[in-house]
N, C-alpha and C positions, 0 to 999 in steps of 0.2 A: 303552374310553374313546374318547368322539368326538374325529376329527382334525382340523383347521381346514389345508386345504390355502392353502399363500402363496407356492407357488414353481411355475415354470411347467414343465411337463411333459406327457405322455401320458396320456391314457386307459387307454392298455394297453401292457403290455410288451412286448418283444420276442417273447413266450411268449403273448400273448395275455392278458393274468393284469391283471387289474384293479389301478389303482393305488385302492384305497380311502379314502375320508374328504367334507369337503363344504366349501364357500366360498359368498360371495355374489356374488364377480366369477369370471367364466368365464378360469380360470388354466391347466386344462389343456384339451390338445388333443385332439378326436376324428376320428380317420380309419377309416372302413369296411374298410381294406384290412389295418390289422391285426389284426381278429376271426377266432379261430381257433375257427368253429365249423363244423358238419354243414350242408350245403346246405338251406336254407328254414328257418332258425331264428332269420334275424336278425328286429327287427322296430325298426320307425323311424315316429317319426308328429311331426308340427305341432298340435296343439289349443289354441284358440282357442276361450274364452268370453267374454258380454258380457251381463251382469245390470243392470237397474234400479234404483236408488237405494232404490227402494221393495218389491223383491222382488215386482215383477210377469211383467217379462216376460225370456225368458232366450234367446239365441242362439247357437249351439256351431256349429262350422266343423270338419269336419277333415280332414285330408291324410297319409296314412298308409299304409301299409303291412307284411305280416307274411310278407315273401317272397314265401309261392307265392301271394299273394293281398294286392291294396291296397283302400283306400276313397277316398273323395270324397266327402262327405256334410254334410250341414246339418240341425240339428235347431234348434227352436223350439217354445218354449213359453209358455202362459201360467199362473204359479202360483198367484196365486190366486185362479184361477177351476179348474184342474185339467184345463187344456184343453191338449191338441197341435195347433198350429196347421201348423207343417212337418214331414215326415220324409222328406228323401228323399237317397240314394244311387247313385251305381254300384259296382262291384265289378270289379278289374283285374285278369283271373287274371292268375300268375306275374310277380309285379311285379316280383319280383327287384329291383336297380337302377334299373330303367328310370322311377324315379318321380324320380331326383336330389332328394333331399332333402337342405338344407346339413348342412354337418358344423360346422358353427357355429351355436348359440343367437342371439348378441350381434351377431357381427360382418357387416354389410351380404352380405346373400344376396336371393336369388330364388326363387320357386318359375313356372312358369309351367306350363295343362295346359290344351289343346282338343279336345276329342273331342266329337262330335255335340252335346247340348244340353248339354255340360259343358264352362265354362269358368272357370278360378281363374288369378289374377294375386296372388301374396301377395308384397310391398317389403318389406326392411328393408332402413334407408339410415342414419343416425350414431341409431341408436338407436329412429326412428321407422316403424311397422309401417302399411303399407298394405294391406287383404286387401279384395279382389272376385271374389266367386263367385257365377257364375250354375249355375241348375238348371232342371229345366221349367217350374218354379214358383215360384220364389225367385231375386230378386239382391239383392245388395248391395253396398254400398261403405262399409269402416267405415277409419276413421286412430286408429290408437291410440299413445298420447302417454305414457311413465311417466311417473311423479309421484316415484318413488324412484330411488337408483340402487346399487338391490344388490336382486337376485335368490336364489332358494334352490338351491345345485346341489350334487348329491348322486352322488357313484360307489360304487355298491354292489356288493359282490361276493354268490355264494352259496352254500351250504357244501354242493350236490349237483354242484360242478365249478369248478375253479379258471381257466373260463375263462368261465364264466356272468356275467353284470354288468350291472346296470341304471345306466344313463347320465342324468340328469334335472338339465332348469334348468326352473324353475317362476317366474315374474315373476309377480308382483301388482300393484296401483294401477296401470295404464293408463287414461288418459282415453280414454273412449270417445265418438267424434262420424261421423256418415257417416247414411245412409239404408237402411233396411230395407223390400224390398214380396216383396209377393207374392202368389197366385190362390188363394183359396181354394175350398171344396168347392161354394159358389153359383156358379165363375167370377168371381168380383167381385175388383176389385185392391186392396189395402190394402197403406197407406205408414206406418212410423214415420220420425221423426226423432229420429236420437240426438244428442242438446244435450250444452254443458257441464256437466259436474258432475252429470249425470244418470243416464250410465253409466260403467262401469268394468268393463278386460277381463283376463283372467286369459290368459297361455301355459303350457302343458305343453308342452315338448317334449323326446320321451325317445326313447334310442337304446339298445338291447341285446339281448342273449342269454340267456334265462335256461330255467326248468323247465318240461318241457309242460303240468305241471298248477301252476297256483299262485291264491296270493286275496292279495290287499289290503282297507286301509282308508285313506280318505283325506276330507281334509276341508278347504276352501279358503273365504274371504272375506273382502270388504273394504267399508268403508264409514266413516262417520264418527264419531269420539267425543271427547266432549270439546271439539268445532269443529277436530280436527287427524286428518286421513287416518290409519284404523286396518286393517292387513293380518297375514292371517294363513296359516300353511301347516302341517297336520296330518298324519302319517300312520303307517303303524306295520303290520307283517306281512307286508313284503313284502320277502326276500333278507336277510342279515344285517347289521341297521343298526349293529351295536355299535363302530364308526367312522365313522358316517353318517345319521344322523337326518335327517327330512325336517321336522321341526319348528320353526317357526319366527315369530317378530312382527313385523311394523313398525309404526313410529308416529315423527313428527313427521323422515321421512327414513331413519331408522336403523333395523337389523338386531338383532334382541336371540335369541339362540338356548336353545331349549328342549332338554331331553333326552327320553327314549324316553316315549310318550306309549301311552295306551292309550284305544283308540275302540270301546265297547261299545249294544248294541242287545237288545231282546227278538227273538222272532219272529216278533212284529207292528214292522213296519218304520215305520209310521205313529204310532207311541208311541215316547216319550222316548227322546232319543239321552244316552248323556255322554260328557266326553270329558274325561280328564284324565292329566296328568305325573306324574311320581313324586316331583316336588321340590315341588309342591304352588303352581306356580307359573303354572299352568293350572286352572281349574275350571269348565269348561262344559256347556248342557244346551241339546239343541235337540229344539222343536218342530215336528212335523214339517207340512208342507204338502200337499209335493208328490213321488208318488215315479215320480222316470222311469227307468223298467224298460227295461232293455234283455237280448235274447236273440238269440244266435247259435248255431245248430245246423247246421253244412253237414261235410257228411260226418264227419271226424273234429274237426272243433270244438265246443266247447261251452261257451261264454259265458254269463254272467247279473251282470249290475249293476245292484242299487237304487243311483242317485245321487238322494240323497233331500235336497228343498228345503224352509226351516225358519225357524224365529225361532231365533236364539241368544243365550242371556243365563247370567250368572256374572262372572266376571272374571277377567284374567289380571296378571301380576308382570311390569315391565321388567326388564334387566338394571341397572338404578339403585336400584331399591326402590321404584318407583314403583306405585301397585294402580292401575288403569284395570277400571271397572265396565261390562259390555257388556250394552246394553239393546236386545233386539230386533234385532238388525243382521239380516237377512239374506243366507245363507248356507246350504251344504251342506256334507253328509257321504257318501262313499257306500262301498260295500263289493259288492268283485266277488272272485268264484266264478268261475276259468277256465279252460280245457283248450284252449290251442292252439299 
């Protein structure tokens, strides 16, 4: 039975031992320094996306790390036309630490990093997120604003070690506004402007310890229905959710929580997604677009994520009894295979 965490607490016990369950306000505390795991196992990342109203163009930022190795990277896309516009990286061996990533979601942090053509400046100050990162080829400046105020956070534990735990606050509905350029393969510079009400950004930001080999599914979007800001947060196969679902709606402000959801696919990735709950208070199908593949093989890693971009239509259930019918919204779903 899922737990509804209201009282403020730790992350981890004394023991290291995950206190299990989920909230929408950040109630318990995470500090690195009580993770009792094997040296280079912990992993911590910021991600950061920003999709168009219209499911055209998509921006990913991220700042992360997995111990012996961090990243830095921006991805850009256009969907639909099925074009990569950005992809570029560095790679930090043995980041260890040394990347200071807050131990807070919510509460006013900083990220700051300069190394040769790599510089990232990420704010947050009573709630409001400032990120600018440049690359050799890419800057930007986006200010993301929520529109809600309740987030999805989830402490999961996993049943290969009682000290394994997946740490996640996922925010939806940010207003997205700032400018976007960059060089492409002509040399030529090209500018978006992100307006109001145009875009909207999504945070991931997850902290833990868990299995060398594991996979997920996951499925994130927001946009309008109805004329009143519609968000949503999917996911299912990752550590034992059975006090922790990452399932979840908003609409018109408020939080309405789903139970253990299941996210299915052929093995054509580009045909029919669905994705539905077991209380029958989800029933969705996505069409897929766009699918951006990603692959990581460096010595003993071995990564692969379709995060596949889509039309999604069906409808889902409030917690009032309300049916909201979703036409078209776009959105993804993706599902990763990983060993690291």
């Amino acid at each position: 039975m899922e737990k509804l965490l209201t009282e403020p607490g730790f992350v981890l016990d004394k023991k290291g031992r995950p206190q299990p369950g989920y909230s929408t306000q950040e109630v318990l505390t995470y500090r690195r320094k009580d993770i009792k795991a094997k040296p280079f196992r912990i992993k911590e990342w910021d991600f950061y996306q920003m999709e168009d109203v219209n499911g055209q163009y998509c921006i990913q930022l991220t700042y992360g790390h997995a111990d012996y190795i961090g990243q830095i990277g921006v991805m850009m896309f256009d969907i639909k036309n099925s074009q990569w516009i950005i992809n570029e990286s560095t790679l930090i061996p043995l980041a260890m630490n040394r990347m200071k990533l807050p131990e807070s979601a919510s509460k006013d942090n900083e990220i700051h990093y300069r190394k040769g053509k790599y510089v990232v400046d990420f704010i947050c100050h009573d709630h409001i997120r400032d990120l600018s990162l440049k690359t050799p080829h890419f800057e930007c400046q986006i200010h993301l604003e929520p529109q809600i105020n309740h987030a999805l956070i989830i402490n999961v534990p996993f049943d290969e070690s009682p000290r394994h735990f997946y740490y996640n606050y996922k925010l939806n509905c940010m207003k997205a506004t700032g400018m976007v350029k960059w060089v492409d393969d002509n040399h030529e510079v090209n500018v978006i402007s992100l307006t109001d009400n145009t875009y909207y950004g999504l945070l991931d930001w997850g902290r833990g310890v868990w299995p060398f080999s594991n996979e997920w599914f996951w499925s994130n979007g927001q946009g309008m229905v109805d004329g009143q800001l519609f968000g949503f947060n999917l996911g299912c196969g990752f550590g034992n959710t059975d006090t922790a679902s990452e399932n979840i709606l908003f609409y018109e402000g408020q939080p309405h929580k789903l139970s253990q959801v299941t996210i299915s696919h052929t093995d054509d990735y580009m045909a029919e997604w669905t994705l539905k709950d077991k209380e029958g208070r989800c029933q969705l199908t996505m069409t897929p677009e766009f699918d951006r593949i990603t692959r990581d093989h460096i010595l003993f890693v071995d990564n692969c994520t379709h995060q596949v971009f889509g039309r999604f239509n069906g409808k889902v259930i409030l917690d009032d009894g309300r049916e909201l019918i979703i036409k078209d919204l776009p959105a993804f779903a993706e599902h990763a295979v990983n060993n690291w």
